[in-house]
C-alpha positions as CSV (number, residue, x, y, z in Angstrom):
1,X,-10.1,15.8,-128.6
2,X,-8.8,14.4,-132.0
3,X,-7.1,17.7,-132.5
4,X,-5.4,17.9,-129.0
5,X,-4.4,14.3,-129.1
6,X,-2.6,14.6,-132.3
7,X,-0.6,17.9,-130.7
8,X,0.6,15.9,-128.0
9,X,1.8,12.6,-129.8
10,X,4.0,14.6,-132.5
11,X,7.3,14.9,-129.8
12,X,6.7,10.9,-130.0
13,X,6.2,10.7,-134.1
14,X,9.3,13.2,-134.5
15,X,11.6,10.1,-133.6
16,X,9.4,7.0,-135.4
17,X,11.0,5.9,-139.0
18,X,7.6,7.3,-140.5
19,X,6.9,10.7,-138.5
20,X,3.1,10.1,-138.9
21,X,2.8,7.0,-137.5
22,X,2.5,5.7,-134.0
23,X,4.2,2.3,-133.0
24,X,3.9,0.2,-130.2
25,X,5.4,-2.3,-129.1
26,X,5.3,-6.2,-128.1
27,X,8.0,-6.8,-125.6
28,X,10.7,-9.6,-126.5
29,X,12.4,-10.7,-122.9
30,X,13.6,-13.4,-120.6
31,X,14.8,-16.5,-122.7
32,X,12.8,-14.9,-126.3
33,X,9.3,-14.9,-124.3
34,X,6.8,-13.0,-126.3
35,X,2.9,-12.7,-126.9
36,X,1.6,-14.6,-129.3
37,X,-1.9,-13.8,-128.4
38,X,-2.3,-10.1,-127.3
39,X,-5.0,-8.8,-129.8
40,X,-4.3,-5.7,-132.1
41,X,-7.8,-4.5,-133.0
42,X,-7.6,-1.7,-130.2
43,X,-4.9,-0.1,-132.1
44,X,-7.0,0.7,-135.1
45,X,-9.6,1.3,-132.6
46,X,-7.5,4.0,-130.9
47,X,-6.7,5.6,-134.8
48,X,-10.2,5.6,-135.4
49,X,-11.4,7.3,-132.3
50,X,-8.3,9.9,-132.3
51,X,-7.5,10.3,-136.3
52,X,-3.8,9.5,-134.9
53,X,-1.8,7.6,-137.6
54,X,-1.5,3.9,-135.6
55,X,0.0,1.1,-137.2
56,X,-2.1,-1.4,-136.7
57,X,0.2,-4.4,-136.1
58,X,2.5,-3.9,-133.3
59,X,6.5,-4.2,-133.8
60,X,8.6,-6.5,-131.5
61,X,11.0,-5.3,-129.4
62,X,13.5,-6.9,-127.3
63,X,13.1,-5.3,-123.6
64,X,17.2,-4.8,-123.8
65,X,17.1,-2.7,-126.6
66,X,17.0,1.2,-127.3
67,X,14.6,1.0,-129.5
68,X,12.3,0.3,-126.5
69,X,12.5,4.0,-126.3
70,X,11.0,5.0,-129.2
71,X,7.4,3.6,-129.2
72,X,4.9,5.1,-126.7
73,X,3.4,2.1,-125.5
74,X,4.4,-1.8,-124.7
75,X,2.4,-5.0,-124.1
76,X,4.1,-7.1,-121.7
77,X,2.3,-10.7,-121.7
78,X,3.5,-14.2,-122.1
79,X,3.1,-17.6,-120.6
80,X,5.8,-19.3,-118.0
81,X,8.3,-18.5,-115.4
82,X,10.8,-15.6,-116.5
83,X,13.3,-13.9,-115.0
84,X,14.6,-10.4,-116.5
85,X,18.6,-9.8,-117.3
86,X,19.9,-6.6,-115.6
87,X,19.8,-4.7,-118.8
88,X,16.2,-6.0,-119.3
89,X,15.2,-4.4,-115.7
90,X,17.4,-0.9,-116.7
91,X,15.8,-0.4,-119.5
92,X,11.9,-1.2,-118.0
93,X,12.4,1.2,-115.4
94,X,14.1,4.1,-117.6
95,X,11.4,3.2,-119.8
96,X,8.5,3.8,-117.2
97,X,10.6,6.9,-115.5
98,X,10.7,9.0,-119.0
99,X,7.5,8.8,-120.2
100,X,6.5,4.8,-121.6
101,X,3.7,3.3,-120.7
102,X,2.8,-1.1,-120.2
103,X,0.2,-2.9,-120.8
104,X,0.7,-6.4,-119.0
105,X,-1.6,-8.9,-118.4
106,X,-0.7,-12.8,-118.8
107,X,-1.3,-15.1,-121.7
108,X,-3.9,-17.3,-121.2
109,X,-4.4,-16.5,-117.4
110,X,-1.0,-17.8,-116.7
111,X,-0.5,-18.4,-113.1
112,X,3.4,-18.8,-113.1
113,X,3.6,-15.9,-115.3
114,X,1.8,-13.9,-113.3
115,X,4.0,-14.8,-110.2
116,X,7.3,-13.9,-112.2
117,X,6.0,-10.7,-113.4
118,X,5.0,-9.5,-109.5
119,X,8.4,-10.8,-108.7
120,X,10.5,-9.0,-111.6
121,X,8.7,-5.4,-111.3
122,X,9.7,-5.4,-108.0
123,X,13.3,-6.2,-108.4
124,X,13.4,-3.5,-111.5
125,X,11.3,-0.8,-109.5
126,X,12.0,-1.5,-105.5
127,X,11.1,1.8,-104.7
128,X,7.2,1.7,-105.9
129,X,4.1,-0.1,-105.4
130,X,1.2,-1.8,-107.0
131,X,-1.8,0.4,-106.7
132,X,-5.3,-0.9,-107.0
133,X,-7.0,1.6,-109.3
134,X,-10.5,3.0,-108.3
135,X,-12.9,3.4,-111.3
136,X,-12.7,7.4,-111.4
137,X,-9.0,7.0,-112.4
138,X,-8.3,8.9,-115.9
139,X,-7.5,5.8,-117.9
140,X,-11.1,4.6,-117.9
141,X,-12.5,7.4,-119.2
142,X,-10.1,8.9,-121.7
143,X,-11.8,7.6,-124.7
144,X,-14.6,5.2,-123.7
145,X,-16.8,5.4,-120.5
146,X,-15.5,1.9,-118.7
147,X,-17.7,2.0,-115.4
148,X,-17.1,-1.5,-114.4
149,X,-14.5,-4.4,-115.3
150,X,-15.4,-8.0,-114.8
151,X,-14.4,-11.4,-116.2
152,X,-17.6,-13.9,-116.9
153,X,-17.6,-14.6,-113.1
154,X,-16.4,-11.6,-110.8
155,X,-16.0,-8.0,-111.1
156,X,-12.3,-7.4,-111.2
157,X,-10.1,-4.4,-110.0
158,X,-6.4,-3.5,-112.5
159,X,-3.8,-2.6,-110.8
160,X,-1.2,0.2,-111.0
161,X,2.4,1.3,-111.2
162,X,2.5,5.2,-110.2
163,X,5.4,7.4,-111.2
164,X,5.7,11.1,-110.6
165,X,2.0,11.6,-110.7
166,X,1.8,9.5,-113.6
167,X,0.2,5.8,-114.2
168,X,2.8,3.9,-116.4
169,X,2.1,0.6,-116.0
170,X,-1.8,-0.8,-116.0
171,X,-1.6,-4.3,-114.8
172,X,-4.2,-6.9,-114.9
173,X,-3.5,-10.7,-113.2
174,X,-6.6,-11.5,-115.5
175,X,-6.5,-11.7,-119.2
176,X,-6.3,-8.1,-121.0
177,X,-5.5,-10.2,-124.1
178,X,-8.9,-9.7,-125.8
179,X,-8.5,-13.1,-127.1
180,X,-11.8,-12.9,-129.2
181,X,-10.3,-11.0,-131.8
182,X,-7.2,-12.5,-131.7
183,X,-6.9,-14.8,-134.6
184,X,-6.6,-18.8,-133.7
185,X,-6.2,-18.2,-129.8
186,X,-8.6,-19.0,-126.8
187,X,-8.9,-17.8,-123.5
188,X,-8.3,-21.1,-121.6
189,X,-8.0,-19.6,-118.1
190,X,-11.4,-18.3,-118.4
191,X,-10.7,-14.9,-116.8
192,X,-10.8,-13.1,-119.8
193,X,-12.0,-9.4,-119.0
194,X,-14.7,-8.4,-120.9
195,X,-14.1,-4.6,-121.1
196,X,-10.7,-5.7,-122.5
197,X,-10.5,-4.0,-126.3
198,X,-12.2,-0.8,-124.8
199,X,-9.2,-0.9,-121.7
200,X,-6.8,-1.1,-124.1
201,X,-7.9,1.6,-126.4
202,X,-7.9,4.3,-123.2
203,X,-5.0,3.0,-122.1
204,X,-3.1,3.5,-125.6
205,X,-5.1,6.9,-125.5
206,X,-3.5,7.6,-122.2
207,X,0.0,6.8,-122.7
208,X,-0.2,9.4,-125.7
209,X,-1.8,12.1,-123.4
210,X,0.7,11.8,-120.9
């Protein structure tokens, strides 16, 4: 798997400032609305399990960029209201439609966030739907076994973005923030998912693959 896996990221490394490394983003957008508390451990996690050169800190990149287009994968989080600027929504849906992948989840299980975010997708992406994803979906197996997701109270379902046969967008209205090994941050909504770090390593793992 290490083997294959490194095959299939070297089109991405060919256009990275270091062609050995892998980096991923942490999306800049809105009115400067960032993560400040997404942790980063599952990117040496994901280097470790694949022998892929991952940086292990993620880069920040403003949504209305092109350099958007040159990492692999995004995390898309925050706290607040937002609303995206048009070149914000271009640029998320070209990024989805050639080949990027998002990780979004909001900070701190941020209730107004998570009501802008299901209102911007929508506006950038009319044409496609949330799908609820079954446990037998790829991304939960690519790396680690994930058989159930739950916060401390519930079992949980994440939810989708399909394009072209494709998931490019994993969503979570919960917290995907792994907030334990996030240095000097809680989880104060207390819906932290506890699969979290192992979610985010096969969905890193995923975006790579496909």
């Amino acid at each position: 798997m290490k083997y294959l896996l490194a095959l299939l990221a070297s089109s991405l490394l060919a256009h990275a400032k270091d062609p050995n490394l892998v980096e991923c983003g942490n999306l800049t957008y809105g009115k400067n609305q960032t993560s400040v508390c997404f942790a980063e451990t599952f990117l040496s996690d994901a280097a470790k399990e694949t022998g892929i050169e991952i940086a292990p800190k993620f880069i920040r990149i403003p949504l209305a960029e092109p350099s958007v287009f040159q990492t692999p994968l995004c995390v898309f989080t925050g706290e607040g209201d937002f609303k995206l600027s048009e070149a914000e929504r271009t640029h998320l849906r070209r990024y989805l439609e050639n080949g990027g992948f998002i990780l979004a989840s909001p900070g701190c299980s941020d209730a107004q966030w998570n009501r802008a975010f299901q209102r911007e997708i929508p506006a950038a992406l009319p044409d496609v739907e949330f799908t609820p994803l079954e446990m037998n979906h790829e991304v939960f197996s690519t790396v680690y076994p994930i058989t159930e997701i739950a916060t401390h109270t519930k079992s949980v379902k994440l939810q989708g973005l399909i394009l072209n046969g494709r998931l490019a967008l994993l969503y979570s209205p919960e917290g995907l923030n792994d907030v334990h090994n996030a240095p000097g941050c809680c989880c104060c909504g207390g819906a932290e998912i506890k699969q979290a770090r192992q979610i985010n390593v096969n969905a890193l793992v995923y975006a790579l693959l496909h």
